[in-house]
C-alpha positions in Angstrom: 202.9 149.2 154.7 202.8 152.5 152.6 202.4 155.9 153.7 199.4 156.2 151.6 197.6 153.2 153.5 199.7 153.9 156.8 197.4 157.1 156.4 194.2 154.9 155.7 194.4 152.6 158.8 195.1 155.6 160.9 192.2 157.5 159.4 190.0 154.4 160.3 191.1 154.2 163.9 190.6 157.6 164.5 186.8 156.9 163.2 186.8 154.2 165.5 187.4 155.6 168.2 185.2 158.4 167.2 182.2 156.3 167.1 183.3 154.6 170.9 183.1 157.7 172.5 179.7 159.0 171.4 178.9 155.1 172.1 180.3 155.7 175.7 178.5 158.8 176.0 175.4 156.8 175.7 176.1 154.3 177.6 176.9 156.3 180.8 173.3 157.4 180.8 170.0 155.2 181.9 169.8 152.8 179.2 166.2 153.0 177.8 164.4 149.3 178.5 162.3 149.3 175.5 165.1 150.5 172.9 166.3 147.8 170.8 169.0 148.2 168.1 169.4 146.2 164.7 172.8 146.8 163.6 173.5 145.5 160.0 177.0 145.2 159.3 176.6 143.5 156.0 176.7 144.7 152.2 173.0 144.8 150.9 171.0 145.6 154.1 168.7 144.2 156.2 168.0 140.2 155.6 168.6 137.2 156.8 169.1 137.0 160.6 168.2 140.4 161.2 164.9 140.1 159.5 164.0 137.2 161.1 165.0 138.7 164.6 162.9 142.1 163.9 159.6 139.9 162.7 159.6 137.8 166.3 160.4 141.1 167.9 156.8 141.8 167.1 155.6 140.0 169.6 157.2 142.1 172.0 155.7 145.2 171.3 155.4 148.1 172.1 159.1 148.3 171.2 161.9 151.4 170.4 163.2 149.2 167.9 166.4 151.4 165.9 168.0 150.0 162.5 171.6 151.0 162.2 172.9 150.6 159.1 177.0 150.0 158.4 176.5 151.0 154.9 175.9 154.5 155.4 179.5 154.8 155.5 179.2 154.8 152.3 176.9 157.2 151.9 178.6 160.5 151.9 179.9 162.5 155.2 176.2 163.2 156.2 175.3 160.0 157.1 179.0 158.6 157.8 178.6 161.2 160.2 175.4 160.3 161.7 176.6 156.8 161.8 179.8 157.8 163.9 178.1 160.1 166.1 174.1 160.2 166.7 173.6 156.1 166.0 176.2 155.5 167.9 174.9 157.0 171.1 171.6 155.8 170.0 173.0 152.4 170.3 174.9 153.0 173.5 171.8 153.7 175.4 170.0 150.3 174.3 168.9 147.6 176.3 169.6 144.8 173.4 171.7 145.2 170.5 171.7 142.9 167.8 174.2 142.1 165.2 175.7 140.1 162.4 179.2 140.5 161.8 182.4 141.8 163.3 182.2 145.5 164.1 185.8 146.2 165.3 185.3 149.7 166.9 183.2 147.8 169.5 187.0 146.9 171.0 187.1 150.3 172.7 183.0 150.2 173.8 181.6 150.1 177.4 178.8 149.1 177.3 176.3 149.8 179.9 176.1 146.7 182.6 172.2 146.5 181.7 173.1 146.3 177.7 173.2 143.0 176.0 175.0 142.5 172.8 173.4 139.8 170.9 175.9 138.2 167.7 173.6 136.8 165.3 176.1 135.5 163.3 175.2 135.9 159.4 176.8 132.7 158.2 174.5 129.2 159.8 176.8 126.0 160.8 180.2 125.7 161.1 181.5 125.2 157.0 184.6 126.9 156.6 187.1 128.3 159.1 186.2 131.9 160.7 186.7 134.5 163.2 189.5 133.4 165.6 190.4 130.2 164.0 192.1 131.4 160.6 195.2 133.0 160.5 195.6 136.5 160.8 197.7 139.7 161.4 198.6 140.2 164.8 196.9 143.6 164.7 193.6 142.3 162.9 193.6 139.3 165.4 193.9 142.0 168.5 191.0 144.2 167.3 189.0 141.4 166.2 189.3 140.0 170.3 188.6 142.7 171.3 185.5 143.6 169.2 184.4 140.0 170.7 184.5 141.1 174.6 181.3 143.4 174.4 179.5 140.0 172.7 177.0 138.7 175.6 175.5 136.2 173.7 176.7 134.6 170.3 173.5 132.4 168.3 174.7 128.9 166.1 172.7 126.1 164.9 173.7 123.0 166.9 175.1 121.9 170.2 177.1 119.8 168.9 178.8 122.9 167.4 179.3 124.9 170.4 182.9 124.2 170.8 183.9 125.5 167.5 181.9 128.8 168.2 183.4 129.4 171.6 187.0 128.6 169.7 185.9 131.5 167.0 184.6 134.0 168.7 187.4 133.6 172.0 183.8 132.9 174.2 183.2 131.0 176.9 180.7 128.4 176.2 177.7 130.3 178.4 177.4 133.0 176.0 176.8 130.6 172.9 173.1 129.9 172.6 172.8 126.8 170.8 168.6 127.6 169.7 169.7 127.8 166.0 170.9 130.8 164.3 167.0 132.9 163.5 167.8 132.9 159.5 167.1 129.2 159.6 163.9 129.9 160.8 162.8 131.3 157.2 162.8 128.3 155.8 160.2 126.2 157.3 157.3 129.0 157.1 154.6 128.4 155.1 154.4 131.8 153.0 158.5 131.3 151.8 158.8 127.9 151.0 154.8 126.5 151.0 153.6 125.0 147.5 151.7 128.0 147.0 153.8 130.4 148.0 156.9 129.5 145.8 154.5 129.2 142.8 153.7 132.9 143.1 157.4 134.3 143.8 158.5 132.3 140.9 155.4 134.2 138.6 157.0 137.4 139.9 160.7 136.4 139.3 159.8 134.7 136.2 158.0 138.7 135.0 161.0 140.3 136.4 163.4 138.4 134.2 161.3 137.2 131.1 164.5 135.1 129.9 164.2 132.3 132.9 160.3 131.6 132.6 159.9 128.2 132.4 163.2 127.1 132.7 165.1 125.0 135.2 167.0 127.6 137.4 171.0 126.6 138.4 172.2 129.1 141.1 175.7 129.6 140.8 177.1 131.1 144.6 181.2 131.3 145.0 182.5 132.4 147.8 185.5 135.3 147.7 189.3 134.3 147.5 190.5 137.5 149.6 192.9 137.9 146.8 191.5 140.2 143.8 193.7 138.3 141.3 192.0 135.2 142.0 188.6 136.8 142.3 188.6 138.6 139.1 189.9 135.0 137.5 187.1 133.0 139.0 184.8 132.6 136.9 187.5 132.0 134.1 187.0 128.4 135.6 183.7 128.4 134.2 182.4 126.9 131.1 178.9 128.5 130.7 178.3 126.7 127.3 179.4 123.5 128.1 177.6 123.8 131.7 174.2 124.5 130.4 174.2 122.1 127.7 175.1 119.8 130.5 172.6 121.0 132.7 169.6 121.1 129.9 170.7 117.3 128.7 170.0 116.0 132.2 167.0 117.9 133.1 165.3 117.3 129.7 164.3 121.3 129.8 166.0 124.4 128.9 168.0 125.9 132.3 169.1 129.6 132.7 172.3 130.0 135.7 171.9 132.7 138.3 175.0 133.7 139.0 175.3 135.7 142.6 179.1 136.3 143.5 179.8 137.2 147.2 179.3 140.9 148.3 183.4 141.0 149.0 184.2 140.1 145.2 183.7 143.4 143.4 186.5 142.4 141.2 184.7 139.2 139.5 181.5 142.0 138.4 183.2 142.8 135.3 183.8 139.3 134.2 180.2 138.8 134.7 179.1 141.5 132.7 180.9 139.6 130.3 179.1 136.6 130.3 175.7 138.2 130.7 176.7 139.8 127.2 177.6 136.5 125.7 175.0 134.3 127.1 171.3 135.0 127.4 170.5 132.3 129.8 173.0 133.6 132.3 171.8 136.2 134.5 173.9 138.3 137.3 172.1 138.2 140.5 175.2 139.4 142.9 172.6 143.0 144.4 169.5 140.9 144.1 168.0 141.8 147.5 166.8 138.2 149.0 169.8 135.2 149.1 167.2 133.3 150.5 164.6 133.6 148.0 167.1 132.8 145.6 167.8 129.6 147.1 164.0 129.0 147.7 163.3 129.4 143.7 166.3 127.6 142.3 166.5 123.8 141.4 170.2 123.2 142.4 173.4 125.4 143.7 176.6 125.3 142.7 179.2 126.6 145.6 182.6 126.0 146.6 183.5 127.2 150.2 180.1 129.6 150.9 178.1 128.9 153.9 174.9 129.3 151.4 174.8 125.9 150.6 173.6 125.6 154.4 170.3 126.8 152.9 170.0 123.8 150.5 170.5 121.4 153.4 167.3 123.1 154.8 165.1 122.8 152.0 166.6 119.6 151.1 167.8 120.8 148.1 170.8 119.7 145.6 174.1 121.2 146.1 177.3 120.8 143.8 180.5 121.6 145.0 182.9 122.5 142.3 185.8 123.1 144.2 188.7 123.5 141.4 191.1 124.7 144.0 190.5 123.5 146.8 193.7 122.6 148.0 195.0 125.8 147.8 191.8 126.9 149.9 192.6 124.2 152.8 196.4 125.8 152.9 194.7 128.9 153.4 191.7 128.7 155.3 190.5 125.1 155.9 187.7 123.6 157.1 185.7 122.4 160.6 185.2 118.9 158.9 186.9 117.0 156.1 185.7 118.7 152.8 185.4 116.1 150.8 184.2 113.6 153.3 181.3 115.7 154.7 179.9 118.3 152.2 176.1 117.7 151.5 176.6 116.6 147.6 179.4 115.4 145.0 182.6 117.3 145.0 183.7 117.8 141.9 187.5 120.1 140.5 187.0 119.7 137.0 184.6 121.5 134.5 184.4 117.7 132.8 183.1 116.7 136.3 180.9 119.1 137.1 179.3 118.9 133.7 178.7 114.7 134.6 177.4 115.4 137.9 174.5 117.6 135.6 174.2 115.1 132.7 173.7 112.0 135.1 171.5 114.0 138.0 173.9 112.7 140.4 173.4 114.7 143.5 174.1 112.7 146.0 171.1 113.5 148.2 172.1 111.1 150.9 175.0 113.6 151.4 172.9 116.2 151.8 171.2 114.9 154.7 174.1 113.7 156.9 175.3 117.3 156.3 172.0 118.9 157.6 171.8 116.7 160.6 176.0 117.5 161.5 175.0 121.1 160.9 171.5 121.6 162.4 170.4 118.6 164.7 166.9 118.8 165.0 164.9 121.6 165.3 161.1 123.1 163.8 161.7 126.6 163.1 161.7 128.2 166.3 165.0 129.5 166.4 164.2 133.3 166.5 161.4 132.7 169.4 164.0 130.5 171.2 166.3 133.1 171.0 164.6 135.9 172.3 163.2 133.7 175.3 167.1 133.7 176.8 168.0 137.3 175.7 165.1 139.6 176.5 
């Protein structure tokens, strides 16, 4: 390691540790029964899991709900500050705490014995490997256990994938709440995904961008390659003209691709720019605000390894899986299940493929649904309500 980022990691711990004491400081006073914290520790702010959790909170009102947000780190000294310091003793003196990632300062937290620490995991199913079960430096691997010791409860989407959720997060299999993870539970109301209601969010998306009314909508949704080379090459591997002639020839319509890459690939955005330049049915949709309204108003996804394509299985939607390196992916990462044999829709590695899958319509729906029942089981919807029942 170099001095200059021997000097970084030490900087960080420091702020760690900083943000555990004013934590602890909280913590060793009453806790305050009605104060519960939303603590978003992902890029873009508040959606998904967290949403869903703050709309069911409703019903529990009146409430001292607090949203802490992990991006103001990156919002000057004032609120990095703030975040180390005054939210942090907020959020040590709350009854619940809710949150969505790995925060690794809470490895040097005590919490308060009448706190619960709810993980509301942002990713649904068990896809590719995480947490615990990928290889990792002995130093991330110790912070990252002990970030996972304050966890009371951790939410996922099945029973049947318990085991691989206690194996992740190092948890024993009482603190795994198997209700469904409370993003899921977007998808079955009425006002997202109701005839109606995706009618009128398409007239808005369609005014917003001009150059996709009317046409058939292909969401393009990579996942990152935790290598910067590799993710400011990916989309190198994509052959927008050939893909959209491809796409158009089997639909019978003109399409337009929505390309979102993952919040961790900042090094793919200038390729994109590219392309949005070159093409003007491709669009870049990486800071549009709702994921989930994107998978809601598209006709099909294209993904690789991202845990978005859990959202297809919900809606019953068509998802392709061009997965040109996957091998190298497996070595690196792997899966839960066999790749090939389990995904929810054709696996293709090849531009020539992934072009066939569009020309033919082959989306091998049947996939799709084994995929969503491995995943998800059976449920209605409830997930959130469900939730809260056990941890309030």
């Amino acid at each position: 390691m170099s001095a200059v980022s021997s000097l970084k990691e030490a900087i960080k711990n420091v702020g760690f540790r900083v943000f555990a004491f004013a934590f602890d400081c909280g913590a060793r006073l009453p806790v305050k029964k009605d104060r519960v914290v939303l603590f978003n520790l992902m890029h873009g702010g508040f959606e998904g899991a967290l949403t869903e959790t703050e709309r069911e909170l409703a019903a529990y009102a009146p409430l001292d709900l607090v949203k802490v947000d992990r991006n103001d780190l990156e919002r000057g000294i004032g609120p990095m500050l703030r975040f180390m310091t005054k939210d942090a003793f907020t959020m040590g003196r709350a009854k619940t705490i809710f949150i969505n990632n790995n925060f690794f300062p809470f490895g040097w937290v005590h919490p308060n014995r009448a706190t619960s620490v709810v993980q509301v995991w942002h990713g649904q199913g068990a896809f590719k490997k995480f947490g615990l079960d990928i290889p990792q430096p002995e130093d991330v691997r110790k912070k990252e256990v002990g970030a996972n010791k304050p966890l009371t409860y951790v939410t996922c989407s099945a029973e049947t994938i318990r085991p691989i959720y206690m194996s992740a997060f190092g948890l024993p299999a009482s603190k795994i709440i198997t209700t469904g993870n409370p993003v899921s539970d977007y998808f079955f109301r009425e006002e997202n995904v109701g005839e109606a209601a995706v009618a009128a969010k398409r007239k808005a998306f369609d005014a917003k961008f001009p150059q996709c009314a009317g046409k058939y909508l292909v969401l393009y949704a990579p996942t990152f390659r935790d290598d910067p080379e590799e993710d400011q090459n990916l989309l190198s591997h994509l052959d927008v003209a050939a893909l959209k002639a491809a796409v158009e020839a089997g639909a019978g319509r003109e399409a337009a691709l929505l390309i979102r890459l993952h919040p961790n690939d900042s090094s793919g955005r200038e390729q994109l720019q590219a392309l949005t330049e070159q093409y003007a049915g491709v669009l870049d949709l990486t800071s549009y605000p709702d994921s989930n309204e994107l998978s809601v108003l598209s006709d099909v996804l294209i993904t690789d390894y991202s845990s978005i394509c859990m959202n297809n299985a919900l809606l019953h939607k068509p998802v392709v899986f061009y997965a040109y390196d996957l091998d190298r992916f497996e070595d690196d990462r792997d899966f839960y299940y066999p790749y090939e044999e389990t995904v929810g829709g054709p696996v293709v590695k090849t531009m020539e493929e992934l072009c066939d899958v569009f020309t033919k319509q082959d989306f091998r729906t049947d996939r799709l649904e084994a995929f969503r029942e491995l995943h998800f089981g059976e449920f209605d919807g409830g997930a959130t309500k469900a939730m809260l029942e056990q941890v309030l």
